[in-house]
N, C-alpha and C positions, 0 to 999 in steps of 0.2 A: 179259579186261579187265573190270573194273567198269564199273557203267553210268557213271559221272561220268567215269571215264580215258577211256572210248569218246566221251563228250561232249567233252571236252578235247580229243583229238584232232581232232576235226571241227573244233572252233572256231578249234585253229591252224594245223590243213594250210591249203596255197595251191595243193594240187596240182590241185582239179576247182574247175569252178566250177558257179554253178544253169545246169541247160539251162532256156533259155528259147526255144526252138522248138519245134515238131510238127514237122520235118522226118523223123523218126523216133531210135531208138535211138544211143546213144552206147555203144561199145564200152568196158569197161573192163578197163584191166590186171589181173589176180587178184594181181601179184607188187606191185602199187600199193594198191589196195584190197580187203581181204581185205575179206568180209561185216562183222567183228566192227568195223571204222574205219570203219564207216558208221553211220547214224542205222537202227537196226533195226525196221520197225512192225510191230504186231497188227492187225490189221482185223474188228472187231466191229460185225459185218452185212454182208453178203454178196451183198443184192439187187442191184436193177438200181443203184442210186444207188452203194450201194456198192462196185459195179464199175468206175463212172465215178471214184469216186475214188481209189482205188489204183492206176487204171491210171495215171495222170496221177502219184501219186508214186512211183512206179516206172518211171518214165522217167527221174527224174534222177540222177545219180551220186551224190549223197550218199546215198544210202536202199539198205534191202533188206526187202522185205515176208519176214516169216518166218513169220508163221501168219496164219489163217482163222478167224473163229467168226460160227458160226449157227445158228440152232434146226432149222434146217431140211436135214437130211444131203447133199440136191445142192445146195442153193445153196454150201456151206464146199467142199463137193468140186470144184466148178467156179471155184472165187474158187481156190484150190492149185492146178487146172489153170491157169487164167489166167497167176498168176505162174510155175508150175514152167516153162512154156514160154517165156516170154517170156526169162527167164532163162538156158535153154538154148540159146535161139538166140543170145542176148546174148555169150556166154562160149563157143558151140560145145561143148557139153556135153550130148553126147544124152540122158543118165540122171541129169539135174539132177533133185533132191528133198530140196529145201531150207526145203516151206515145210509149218508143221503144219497142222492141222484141228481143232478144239475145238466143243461145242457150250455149254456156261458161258465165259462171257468172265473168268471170275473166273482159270480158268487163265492167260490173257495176261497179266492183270495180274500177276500171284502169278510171273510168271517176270522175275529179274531180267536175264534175258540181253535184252530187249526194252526199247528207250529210250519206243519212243511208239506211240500208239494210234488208229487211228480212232474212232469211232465214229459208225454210220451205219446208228442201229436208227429202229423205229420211237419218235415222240416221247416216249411213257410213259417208255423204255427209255434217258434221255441224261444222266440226273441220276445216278444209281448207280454206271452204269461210269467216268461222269466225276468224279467224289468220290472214288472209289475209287482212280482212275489217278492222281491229282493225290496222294494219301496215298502213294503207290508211286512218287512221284516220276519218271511217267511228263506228257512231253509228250503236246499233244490236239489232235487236230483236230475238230470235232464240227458235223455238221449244224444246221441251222438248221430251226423255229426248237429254242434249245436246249436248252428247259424243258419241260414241260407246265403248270407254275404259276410264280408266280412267286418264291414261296419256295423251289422247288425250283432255280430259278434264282442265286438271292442264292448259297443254299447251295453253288454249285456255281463262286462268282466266290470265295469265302473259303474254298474247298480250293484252287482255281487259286494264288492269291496266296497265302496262307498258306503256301504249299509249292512256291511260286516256280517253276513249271512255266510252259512257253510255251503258251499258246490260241490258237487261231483257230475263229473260227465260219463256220461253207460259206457264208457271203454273198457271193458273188462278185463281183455286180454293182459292189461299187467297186473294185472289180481289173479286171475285162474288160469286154465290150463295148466295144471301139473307146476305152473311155475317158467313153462317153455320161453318163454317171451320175456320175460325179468333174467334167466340164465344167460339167453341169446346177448342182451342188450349190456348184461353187467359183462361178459367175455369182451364184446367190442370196445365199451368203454374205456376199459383199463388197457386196451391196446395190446390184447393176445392174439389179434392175426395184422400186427402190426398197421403202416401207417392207411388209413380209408382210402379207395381211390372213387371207389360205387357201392350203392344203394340201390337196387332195383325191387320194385314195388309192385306184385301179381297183384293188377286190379283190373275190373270192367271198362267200359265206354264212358268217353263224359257227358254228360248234360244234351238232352235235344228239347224242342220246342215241344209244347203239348199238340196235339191234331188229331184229336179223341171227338169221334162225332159225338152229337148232343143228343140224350137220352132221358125218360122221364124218371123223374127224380121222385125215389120211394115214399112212401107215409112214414113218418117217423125222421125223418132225416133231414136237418138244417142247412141245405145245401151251401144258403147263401153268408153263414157263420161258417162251416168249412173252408172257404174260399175265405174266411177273413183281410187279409192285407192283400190276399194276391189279388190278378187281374181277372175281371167278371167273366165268366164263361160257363157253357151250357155243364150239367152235369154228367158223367161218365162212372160206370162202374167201376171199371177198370184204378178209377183215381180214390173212390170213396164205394167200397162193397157195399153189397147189402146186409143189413144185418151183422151177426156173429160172422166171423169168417175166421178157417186157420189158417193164412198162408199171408206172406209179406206183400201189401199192395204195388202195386206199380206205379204211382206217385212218385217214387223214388226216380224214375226215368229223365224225366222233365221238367226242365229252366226252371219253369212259373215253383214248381214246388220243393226243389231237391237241388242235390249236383251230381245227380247218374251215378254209374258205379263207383265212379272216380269219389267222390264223396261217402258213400252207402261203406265199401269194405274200405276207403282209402282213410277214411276219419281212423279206422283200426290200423292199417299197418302203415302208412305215412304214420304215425301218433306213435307206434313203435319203434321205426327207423328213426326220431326226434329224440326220444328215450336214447339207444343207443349212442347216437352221435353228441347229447350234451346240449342240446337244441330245442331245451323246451321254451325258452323264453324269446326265439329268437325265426328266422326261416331263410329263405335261399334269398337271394341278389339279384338271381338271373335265370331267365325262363328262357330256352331254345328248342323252339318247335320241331317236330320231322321235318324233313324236307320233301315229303310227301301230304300234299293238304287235305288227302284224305283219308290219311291215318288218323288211327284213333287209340295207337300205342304208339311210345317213340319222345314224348313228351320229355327235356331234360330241365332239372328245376337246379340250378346251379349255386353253390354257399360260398359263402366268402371266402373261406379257405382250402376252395379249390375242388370238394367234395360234388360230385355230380351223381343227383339224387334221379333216377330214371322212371318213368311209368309203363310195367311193362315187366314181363320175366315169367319166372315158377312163382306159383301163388305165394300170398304172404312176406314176407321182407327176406332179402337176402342183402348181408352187406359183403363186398369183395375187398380184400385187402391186401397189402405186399407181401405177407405170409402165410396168407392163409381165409376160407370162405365160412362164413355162416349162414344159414336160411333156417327161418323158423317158418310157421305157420300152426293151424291150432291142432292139425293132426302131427307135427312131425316136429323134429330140431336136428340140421345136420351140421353136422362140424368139420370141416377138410383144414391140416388133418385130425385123424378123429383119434388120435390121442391129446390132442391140444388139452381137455381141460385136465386129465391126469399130469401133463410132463408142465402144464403151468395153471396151475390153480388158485384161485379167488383167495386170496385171506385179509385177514382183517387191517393189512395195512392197504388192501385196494378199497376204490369206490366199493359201495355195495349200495346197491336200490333197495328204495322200499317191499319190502314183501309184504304186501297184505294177507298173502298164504289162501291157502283151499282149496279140494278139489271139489267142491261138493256144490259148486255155483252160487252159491250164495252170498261169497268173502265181499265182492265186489261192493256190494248191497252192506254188506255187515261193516266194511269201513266208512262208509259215508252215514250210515248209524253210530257209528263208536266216535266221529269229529262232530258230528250234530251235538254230543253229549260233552265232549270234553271243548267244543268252542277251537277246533282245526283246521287243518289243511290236507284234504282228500288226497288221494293218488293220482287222480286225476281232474285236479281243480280247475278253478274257473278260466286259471291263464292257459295251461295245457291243452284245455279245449279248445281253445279258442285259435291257439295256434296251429293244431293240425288241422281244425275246420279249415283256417286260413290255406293251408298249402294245396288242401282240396278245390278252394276254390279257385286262387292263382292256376292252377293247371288248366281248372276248363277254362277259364279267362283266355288264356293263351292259347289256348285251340280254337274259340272262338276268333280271335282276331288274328291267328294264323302268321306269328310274326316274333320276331323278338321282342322282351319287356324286360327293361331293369326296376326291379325293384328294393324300396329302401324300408328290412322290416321293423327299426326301431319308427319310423314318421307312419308306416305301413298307409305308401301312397308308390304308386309308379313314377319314376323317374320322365321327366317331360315328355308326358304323355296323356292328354287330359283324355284324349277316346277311352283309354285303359281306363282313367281315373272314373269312370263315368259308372266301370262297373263293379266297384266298390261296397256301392250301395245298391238296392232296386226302388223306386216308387211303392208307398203304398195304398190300396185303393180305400176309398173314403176319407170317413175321419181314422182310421187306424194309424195309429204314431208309438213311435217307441218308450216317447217321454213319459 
């Protein structure tokens, strides 16, 4: 089958539907669903994140993970163990060996037997495979946040659309958790703690420079394909483990590959406070630093109408209002006061957000499955990402240059200011391009 007949059929069977439970595995007929009548993905990155998420879409009956890639030889080989087993118990097939191994992701793209993609590299690594996939006419699912800059993000909403592929970005928080974050966000909207004045955003430090000395680079590991577009430098554990690892690397810290915490939890709950405020397609006007230049909370990212969005607080989003306070996060939801949603409650002539619904972690994963099939628009698609990645980056922008920036987010360029404008985009090393 072509990849469009294999999409065709997804879209019009009625024979499976999304599992929406953890109760475990759903057994599938082979004489019902062949692999090839399923939505077929690659999975580009292999770590621990990207374990978590392929297991979760290979649970459900529309899908079949059919390769692996990773720069890193056990992690792709252990992401092929993962699924060849789950599969063989799935189906009772002791010598199941169905799924490849690649260390260039460009092979999964380049294969048209594959409908869609993860990708679940580190952040340098999200704009490339994702432009590329979308020219391939491959669906995406792509971690959060999505970009490293924010041109590299625009770039990466006008291959999506432009070539009519489905997005979602790993923000999951308005899918899961109990719901906490869609309740939070649909109370503010409809103006039950009346008119916004703040927004304060419990997140980490922004962005520093890498200064990781240089260390030998393990057997099995393509250091110099890790480093893809970024800037050449010796290799560090700390940036790329060895091997299997379970724990979130530290990559996440520094310029060259991330945007620090401010980007890591900020892609989440800046993405939430935007939700809330009405603000997906859109971002703040004005950036006004501490007046301390060496703070590293204090950050004010200011909206047109007057709303002043903060970096800094009780973890999670808290928005304050003329009547009243909300703060979510993924353990808690507080509401001052805490009769608010009984004495005025949601109905159906207020706003209501999409509820993709679940508690069982999965939902997140299960909507961007269920627009893959019906040809949609995710809960967290290509613009939404793009624009909280955006407000992640304007902040550390504005720490780094330690100063006021106006910015304009329909042209999404700084107001005369070409230094600003400069860090829009990053260089990348070699032939690596986005086009």
């Amino acid at each position: 089958m072509s990849v469009m007949n294999r999409r065709h059929f997804v879209h019009q069977t009625t024979a499976t539907t999304l599992l929406t439970t953890a109760a475990g595995a759903v057994s599938i007929s082979k004489a019902q669903d062949h692999p090839n009548d399923r939505i077929t993905i690659g999975v580009i990155g292999v770590g621990k994140q990207g374990v978590s998420d392929f297991t979760k879409a290979m649970r459900m009956p529309q899908t079949q993970i059919v390769a692996m890639c990773d720069v890193v030889e056990e992690r792709k080989n252990n992401g092929k163990k993962i699924a060849n087993d789950f599969y063989s118990k799935l189906n009772n097939e002791p010598n199941y060996d169905g799924v490849s191994t690649h260390e260039d992701f460009r092979e999964i793209i380049n294969n048209e037997k594959i409908d869609a993609v993860m990708v679940v590299t580190p952040d340098h690594w999200h704009a490339i495979p994702v432009v590329q996939a979308a020219k391939a006419g491959k669906d995406i699912y792509c971690e959060k946040p999505i970009s490293r800059t924010i041109e590299e993000g625009r770039a990466m909403v006008k291959a999506v659309q432009d070539n009519k592929v489905v997005f979602q970005t790993g923000s999951q928080q308005r899918s899961e958790y109990d719901g906490k974050f869609r309740i939070a966000a649909e109370l503010v909207r409809n103006g039950r703690i009346g008119q916004i004045i703040s927004v304060n955003i419990g997140i980490g430090d922004p962005s520093i420079p890498c200064d990781l000395p240089t260390e030998e680079i393990p057997k099995g590991t393509n250091w110099d394909l890790w480093l893809g577009p970024a800037e050449e430098r010796g290799y560090n554990e700390i940036l790329c483990p060895k091997g299997i690892h379970s724990h979130f690397p530290a990559w996440r810290r520094y310029r060259e590959y991330a945007g620090g915490s401010v980007a890591d939890f900020g892609a989440h709950h800046y993405d939430i406070a935007q939700w809330g405020l009405g603000t997906d397609d859109t971002g703040p006007v004005k950036l006004v630093p501490p007046s301390d230049p060496n703070a590293k909370r204090g950050m004010e990212l200011i909206y047109e109408n007057g709303i002043r969005m903060i970096h800094g607080g009780p973890g999670g989003t808290t928005w304050v209002g003329t009547s009243g306070i909300i703060s979510v996060d993924r353990g808690r939801l507080e509401i001052i006061p805490n009769d608010l949603r009984e004495k005025k409650p949601i109905t159906d002539k207020d706003i209501k957000l999409e509820n993709a619904g679940g508690r069982n972690g999965i939902s997140h994963m299960a909507n961007w499955i269920q627009n893959v099939k019906e040809r949609g628009k995710c809960i967290c698609h290509e613009e939404v990402g793009h624009r909280s990645a955006s407000i992640c980056h304007l902040t550390n922008i504005a720490y780094r240059l330690d100063r006021e920036l106006n910015w304009d987010p329909k042209a999404e360029k700084f107001i005369d200011d070409g230094e600003a404008n400069e860090q829009i985009g990053e260089p990348m090393r070699g032939d690596w391009k986005l086009s």
